[in-house]
C-alpha positions as CSV (number, residue, x, y, z in Angstrom):
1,X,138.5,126.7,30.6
2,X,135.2,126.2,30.0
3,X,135.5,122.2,30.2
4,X,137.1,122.6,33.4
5,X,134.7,124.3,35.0
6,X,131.9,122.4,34.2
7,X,133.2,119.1,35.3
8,X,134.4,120.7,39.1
9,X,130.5,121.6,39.1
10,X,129.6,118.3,38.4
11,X,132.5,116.5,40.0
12,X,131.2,118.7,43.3
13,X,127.6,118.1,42.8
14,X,127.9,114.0,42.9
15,X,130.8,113.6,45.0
16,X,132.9,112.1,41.7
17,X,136.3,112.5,40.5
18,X,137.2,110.0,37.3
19,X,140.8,109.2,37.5
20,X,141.1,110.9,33.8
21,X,140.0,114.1,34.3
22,X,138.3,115.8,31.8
23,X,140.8,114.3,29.0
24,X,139.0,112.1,26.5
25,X,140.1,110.0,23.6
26,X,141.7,106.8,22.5
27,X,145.4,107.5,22.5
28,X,145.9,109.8,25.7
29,X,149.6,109.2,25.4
30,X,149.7,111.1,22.2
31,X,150.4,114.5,24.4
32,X,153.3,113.6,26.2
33,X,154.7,112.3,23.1
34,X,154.3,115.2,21.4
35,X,156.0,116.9,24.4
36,X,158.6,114.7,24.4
37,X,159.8,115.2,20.8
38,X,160.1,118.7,21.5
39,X,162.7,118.5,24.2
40,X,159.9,118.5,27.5
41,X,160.6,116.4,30.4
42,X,158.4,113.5,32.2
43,X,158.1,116.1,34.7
44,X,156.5,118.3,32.0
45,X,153.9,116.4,30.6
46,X,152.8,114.7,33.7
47,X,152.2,119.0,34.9
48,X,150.5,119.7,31.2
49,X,148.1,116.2,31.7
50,X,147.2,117.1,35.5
51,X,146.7,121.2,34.8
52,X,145.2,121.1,31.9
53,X,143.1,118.2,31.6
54,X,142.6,117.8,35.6
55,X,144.1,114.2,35.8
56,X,144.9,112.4,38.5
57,X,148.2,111.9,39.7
58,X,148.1,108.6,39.7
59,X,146.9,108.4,35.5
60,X,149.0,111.5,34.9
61,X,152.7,109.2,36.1
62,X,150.7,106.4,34.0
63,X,150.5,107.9,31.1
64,X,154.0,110.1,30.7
65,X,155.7,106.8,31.6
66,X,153.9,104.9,28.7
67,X,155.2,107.8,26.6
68,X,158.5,107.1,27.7
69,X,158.7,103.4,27.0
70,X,156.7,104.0,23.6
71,X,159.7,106.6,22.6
72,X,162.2,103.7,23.6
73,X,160.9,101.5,21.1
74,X,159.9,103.6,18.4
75,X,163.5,105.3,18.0
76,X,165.2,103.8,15.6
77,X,161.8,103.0,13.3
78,X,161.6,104.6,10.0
79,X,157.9,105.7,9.1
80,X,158.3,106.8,6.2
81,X,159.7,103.6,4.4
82,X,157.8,100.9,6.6
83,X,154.4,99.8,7.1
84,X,152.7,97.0,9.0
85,X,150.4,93.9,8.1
86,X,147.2,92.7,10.1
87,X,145.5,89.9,8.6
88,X,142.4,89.1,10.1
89,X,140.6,86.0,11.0
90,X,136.8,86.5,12.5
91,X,136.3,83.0,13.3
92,X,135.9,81.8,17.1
93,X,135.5,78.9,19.1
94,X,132.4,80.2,20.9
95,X,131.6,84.5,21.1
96,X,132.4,86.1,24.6
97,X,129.3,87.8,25.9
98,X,131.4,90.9,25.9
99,X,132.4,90.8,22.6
100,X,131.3,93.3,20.0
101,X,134.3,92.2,17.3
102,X,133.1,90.8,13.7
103,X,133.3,87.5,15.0
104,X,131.8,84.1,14.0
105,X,131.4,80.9,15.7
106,X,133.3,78.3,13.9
107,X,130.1,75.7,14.9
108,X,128.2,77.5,12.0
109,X,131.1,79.0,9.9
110,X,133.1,76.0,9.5
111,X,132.4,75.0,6.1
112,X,133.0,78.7,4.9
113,X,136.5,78.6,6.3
114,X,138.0,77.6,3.1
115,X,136.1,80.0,1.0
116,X,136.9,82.3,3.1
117,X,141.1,81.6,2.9
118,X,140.8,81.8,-0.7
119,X,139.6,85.1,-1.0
120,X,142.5,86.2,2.1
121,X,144.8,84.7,-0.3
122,X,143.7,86.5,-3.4
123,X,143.7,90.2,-1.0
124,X,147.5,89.4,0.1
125,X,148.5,88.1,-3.3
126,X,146.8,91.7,-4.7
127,X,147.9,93.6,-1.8
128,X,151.6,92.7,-1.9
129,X,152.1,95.0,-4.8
130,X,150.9,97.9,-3.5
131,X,153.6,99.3,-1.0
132,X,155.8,100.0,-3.5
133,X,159.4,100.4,-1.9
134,X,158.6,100.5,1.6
135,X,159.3,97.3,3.6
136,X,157.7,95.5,5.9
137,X,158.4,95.9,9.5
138,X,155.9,93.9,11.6
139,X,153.2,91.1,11.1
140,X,150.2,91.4,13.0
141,X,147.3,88.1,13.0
142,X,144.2,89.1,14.9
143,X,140.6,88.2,15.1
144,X,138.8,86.5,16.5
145,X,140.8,83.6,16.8
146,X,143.6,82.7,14.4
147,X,144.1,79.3,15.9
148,X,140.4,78.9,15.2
149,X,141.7,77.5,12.0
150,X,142.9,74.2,11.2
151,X,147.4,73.5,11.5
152,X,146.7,72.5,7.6
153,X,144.8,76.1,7.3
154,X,147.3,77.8,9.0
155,X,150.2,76.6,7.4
156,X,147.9,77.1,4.2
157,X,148.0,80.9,5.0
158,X,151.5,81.7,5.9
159,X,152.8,80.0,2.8
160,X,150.6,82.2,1.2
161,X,151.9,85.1,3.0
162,X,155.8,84.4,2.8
163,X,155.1,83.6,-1.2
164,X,153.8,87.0,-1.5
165,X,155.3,88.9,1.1
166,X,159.2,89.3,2.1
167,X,158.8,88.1,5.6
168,X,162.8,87.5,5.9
169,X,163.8,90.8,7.4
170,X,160.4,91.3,9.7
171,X,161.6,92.6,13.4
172,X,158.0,91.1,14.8
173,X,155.7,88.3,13.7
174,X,152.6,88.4,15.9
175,X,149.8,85.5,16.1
176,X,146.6,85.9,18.3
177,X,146.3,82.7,19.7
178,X,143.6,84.1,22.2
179,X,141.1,81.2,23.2
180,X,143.6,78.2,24.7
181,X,140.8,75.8,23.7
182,X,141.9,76.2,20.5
183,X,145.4,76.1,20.7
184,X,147.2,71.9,19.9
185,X,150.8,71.1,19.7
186,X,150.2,70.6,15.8
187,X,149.4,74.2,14.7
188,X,152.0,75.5,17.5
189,X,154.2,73.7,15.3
190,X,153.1,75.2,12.3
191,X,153.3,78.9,14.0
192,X,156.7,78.0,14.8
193,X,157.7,76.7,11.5
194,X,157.2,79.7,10.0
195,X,158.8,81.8,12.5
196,X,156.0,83.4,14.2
197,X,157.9,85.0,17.3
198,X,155.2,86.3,19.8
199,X,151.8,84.9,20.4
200,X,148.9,85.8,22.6
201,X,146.6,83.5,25.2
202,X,144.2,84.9,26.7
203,X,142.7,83.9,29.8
204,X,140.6,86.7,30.4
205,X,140.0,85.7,34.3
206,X,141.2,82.9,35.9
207,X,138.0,82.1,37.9
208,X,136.5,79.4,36.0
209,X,133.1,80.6,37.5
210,X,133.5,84.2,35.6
211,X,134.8,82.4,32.4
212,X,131.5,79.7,32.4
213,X,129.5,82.9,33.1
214,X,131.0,84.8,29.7
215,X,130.4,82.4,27.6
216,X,134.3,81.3,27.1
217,X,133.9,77.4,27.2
218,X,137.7,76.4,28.5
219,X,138.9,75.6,31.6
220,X,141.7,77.5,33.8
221,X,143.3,74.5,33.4
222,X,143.7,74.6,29.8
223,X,144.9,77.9,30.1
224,X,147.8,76.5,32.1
225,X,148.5,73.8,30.1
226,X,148.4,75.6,26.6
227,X,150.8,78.5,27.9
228,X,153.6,75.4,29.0
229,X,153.0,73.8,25.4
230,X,153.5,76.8,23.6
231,X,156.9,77.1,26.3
232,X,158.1,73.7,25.3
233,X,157.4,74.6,21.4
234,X,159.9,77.5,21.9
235,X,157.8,80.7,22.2
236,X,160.0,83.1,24.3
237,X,157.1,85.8,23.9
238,X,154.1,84.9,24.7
239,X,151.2,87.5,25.7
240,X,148.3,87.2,28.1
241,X,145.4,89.4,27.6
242,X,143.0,89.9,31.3
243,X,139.7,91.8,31.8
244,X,139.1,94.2,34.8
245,X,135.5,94.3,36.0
246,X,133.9,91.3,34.6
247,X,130.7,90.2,35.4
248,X,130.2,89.1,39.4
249,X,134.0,89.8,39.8
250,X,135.6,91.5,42.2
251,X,139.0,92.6,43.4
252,X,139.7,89.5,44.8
253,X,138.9,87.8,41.8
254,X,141.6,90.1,40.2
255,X,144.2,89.0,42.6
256,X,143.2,85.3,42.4
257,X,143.5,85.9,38.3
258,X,147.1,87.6,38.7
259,X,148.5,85.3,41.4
260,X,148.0,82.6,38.6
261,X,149.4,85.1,35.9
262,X,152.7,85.6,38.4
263,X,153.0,81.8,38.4
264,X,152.8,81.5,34.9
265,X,155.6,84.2,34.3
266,X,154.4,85.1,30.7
267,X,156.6,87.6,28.9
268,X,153.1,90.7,28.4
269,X,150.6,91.3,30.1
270,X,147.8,93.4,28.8
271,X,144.8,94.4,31.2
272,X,141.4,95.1,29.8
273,X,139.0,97.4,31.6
274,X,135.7,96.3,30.7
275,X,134.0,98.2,27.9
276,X,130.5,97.8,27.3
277,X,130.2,97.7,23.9
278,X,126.3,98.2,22.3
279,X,126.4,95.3,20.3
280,X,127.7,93.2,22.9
281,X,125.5,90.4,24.3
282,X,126.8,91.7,28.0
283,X,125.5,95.0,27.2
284,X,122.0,94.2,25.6
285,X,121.6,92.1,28.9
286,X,122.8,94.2,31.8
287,X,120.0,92.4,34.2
288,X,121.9,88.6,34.0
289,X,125.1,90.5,34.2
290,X,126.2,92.1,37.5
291,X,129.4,94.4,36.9
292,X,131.4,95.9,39.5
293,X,131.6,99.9,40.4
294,X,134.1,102.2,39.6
295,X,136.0,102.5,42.6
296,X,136.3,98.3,42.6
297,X,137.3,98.5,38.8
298,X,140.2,100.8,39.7
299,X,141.5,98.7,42.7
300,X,141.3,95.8,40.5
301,X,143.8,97.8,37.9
302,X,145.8,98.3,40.5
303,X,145.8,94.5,41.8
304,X,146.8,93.9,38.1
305,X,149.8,96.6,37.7
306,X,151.3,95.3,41.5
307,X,151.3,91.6,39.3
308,X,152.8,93.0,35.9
309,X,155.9,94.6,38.4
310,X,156.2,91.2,40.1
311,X,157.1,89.5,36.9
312,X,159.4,92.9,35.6
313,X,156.7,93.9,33.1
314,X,156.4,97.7,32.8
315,X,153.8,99.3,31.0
316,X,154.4,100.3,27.1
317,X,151.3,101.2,25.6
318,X,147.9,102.6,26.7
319,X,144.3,102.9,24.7
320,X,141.0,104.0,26.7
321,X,137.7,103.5,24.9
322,X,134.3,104.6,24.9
323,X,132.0,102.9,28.2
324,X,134.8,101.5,29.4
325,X,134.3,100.7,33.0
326,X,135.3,103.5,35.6
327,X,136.7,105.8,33.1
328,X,139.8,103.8,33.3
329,X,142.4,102.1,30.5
330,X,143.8,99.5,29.0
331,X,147.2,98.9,29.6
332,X,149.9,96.8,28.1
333,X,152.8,95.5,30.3
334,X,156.2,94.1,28.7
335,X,159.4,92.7,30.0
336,X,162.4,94.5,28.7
337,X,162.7,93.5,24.7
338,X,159.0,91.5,24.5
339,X,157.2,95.0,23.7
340,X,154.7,94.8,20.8
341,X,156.1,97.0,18.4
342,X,152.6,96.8,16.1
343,X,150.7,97.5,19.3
344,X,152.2,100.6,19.9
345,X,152.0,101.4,16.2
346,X,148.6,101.5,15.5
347,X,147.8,103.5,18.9
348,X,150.6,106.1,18.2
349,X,149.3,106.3,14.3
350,X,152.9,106.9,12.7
351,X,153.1,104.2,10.4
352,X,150.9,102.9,7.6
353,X,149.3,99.7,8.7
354,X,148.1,97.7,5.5
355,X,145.0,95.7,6.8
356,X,143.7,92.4,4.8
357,X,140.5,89.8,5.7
358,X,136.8,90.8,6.9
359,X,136.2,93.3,8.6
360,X,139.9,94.5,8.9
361,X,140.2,99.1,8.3
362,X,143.7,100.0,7.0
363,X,145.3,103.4,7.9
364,X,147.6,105.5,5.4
365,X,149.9,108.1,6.9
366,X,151.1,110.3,5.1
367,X,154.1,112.1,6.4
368,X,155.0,114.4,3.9
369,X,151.5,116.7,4.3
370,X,150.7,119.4,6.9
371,X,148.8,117.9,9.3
372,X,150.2,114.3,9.3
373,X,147.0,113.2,7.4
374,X,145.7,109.7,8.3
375,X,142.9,107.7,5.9
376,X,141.3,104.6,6.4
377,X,140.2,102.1,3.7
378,X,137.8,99.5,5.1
379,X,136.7,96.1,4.2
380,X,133.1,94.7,4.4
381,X,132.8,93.0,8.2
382,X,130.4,90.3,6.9
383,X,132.5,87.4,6.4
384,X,129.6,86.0,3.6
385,X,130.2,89.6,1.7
386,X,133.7,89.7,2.0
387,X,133.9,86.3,-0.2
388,X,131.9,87.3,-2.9
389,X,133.2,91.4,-2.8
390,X,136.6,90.5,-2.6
391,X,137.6,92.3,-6.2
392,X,135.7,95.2,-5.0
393,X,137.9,95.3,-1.4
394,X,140.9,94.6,-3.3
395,X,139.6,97.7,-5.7
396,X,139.4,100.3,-3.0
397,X,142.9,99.8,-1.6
398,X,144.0,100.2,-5.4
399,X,142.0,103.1,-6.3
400,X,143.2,104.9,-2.8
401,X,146.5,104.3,-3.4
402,X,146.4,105.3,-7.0
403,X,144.9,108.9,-6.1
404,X,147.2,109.2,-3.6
405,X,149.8,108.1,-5.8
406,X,152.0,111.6,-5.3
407,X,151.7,111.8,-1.9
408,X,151.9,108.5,-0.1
């Protein structure tokens, strides 16, 4: 092989060997799950990952036991007569110098918050009619910052959602709390009054140097104290989201961040390896923004997966993306029974994922072609365009759907 080759020439000529081999892509798990559908072992695919694409052994175990745990879970689901829904909400409290999301800062967007609701509300009342028979398996809120909006907002939106959409039978309800400065005991209340089941808080780091540094604007502290408020409100599955190889960080850092994570006990885990995105602020300032090497990035990973064990978390999904730091992943950790079904969803692309709000790309799958065709139908990112488009984003789903009216 060809590929092969030329990366032992390089990997001899600078003395590196990236922990993925010569295997690129998003959804790395999609081969042993392949494998495994038609009757191959773990054994199998983690020989196929390390002869074939030259990964280690280490990412090889990583990835067939993700596999595993994603076939668990996806068993019983029926793709052809369920989709998913992501709503998104692209305010925040304050953007993360790493982030490259369509995200707004509430301190300027605020009075377009409302505007912005109305037209959500006229995409789900529009969209709600377009899955014909097949039912809804799991709700998905993501951003941004859903809790960026008001409890009266909030509750303003799921009405909306549960008038339009059968919510009753839903096996998942996810919220993306994310930024625990903007989390208050009044729109927990809300989340829990309409049954939202799992929610996210995202600390990031628990350094409170690193989180001043990115531009986060809360306090370890509050991260504490929001995760025991959304306890006390009754969330049994709650998610924390953590970065590997933030600025000035080391692995010490790391192990400072998961000794608080351990303490916490949180139901997921999911650890970031820093990507450098282009648009990021992070990125387009490299120089105020010391990052950590590879080899530190990887131990850090490892600090992070010894801490998802110690609280019985085992890893359920996987993603890599493009300048991501070390070559490395993204990994999602879940106590038996508090997986995220929609995470593993839209990386595993088998279900139809209807996607509402600025900047949000749905993904038909069709099932019934050769190929297992997937399309996208994107919305406009700009919040101020999505407002005054909205006919025309509700249009495109419409149109899609109606050409691919025999098919879908």
């Amino acid at each position: 092989d060809i590929k092969n080759l030329v990366y032992r020439l390089l990997s001899e000529y600078t003395g590196m060997v990236l922990p993925w081999g010569t295997l690129t892509g998003i959804r790395p798990t999609k081969l042993p799950m392949e494998m495994y559908e038609s009757g191959a072992s773990r054994a199998d695919a983690i020989h196929y990952l390390k002869d074939t694409y030259l990964v280690s052994d280490e990412k090889a175990s990583l990835c067939a036991i993700v596999a595993e745990n994603e076939a668990k879970v996806l068993k019983d689901v029926d793709y052809d007569h369920t989709f998913s829904l992501y709503v998104g909400i692209p305010f925040c409290p304050s953007i993360c110098a790493y982030c490259s999301f369509s995200s707004y800062p509430l301190s300027v967007w605020e009075k377009q918050v409302d505007n912005y609701l109305d037209a959500l509300c006229k995409e789900i009342e529009a969209a709600s009619t377009m899955m014909g028979n097949k039912k809804l398996l799991t709700f998905y809120m993501g951003g941004g910052t859903p809790t960026s909006l008001s409890a009266a907002q909030m509750d303003r939106l799921l009405t909306c959602l549960e008038q339009y959409f059968d919510l009753a039978h839903v096996s998942e309800k996810t919220v993306e709390a994310g930024r625990p400065d903007s989390i208050t005991e009044d729109k927990l209340k809300v989340l829990r009054k309409h049954h939202i089941d799992r929610i996210s808080i995202n600390p990031q780091t628990m350094n409170q140097e690193t989180l001043d540094l990115i531009g986060r604007r809360h306090t370890t502290e509050e991260v504490k104290q929001a995760f025991h408020m959304a306890r006390e409100a009754g969330f049994m599955n709650i998610n924390m989201d953590l970065i590997a190889g933030l600025p000035g960080e080391t692995s010490e850092h790391m192990q400072r961040t998961m000794d608080a994570i351990v303490n916490l006990a949180p139901d997921s885990v999911t650890v970031h390896s820093l990507a450098l995105k282009r648009a990021a602020f992070l990125n387009q300032n490299r120089e105020q923004f010391p990052v950590a090497g590879a080899d530190e990035v990887n131990r850090m990973i490892g600090i992070s997966h010894e801490g998802a064990l110690a609280i019985e978390a085992e890893p359920y999904y996987l993603y890599r993306q493009k300048n991501i730091a070390g070559n490395l992943e993204n990994v999602g950790y879940a106590r038996k029974g508090c997986e995220g079904l929609y995470n593993i969803l839209i990386m595993e692309e088998k279900q139809t994922i209807l996607a509402l709000g600025a900047g949000a790309s749905s993904k038909f799958v069709f099932h019934n072609e050769h190929g297992h065709r997937i399309e996208r139908v994107e919305n406009v990112k700009s919040v101020k365009d999505y407002i005054e488009r909205i006919d025309e984003m509700i249009d495109r789903k419409k149109n899609f759907l109606l050409k691919s009216e025999n098919s879908f």
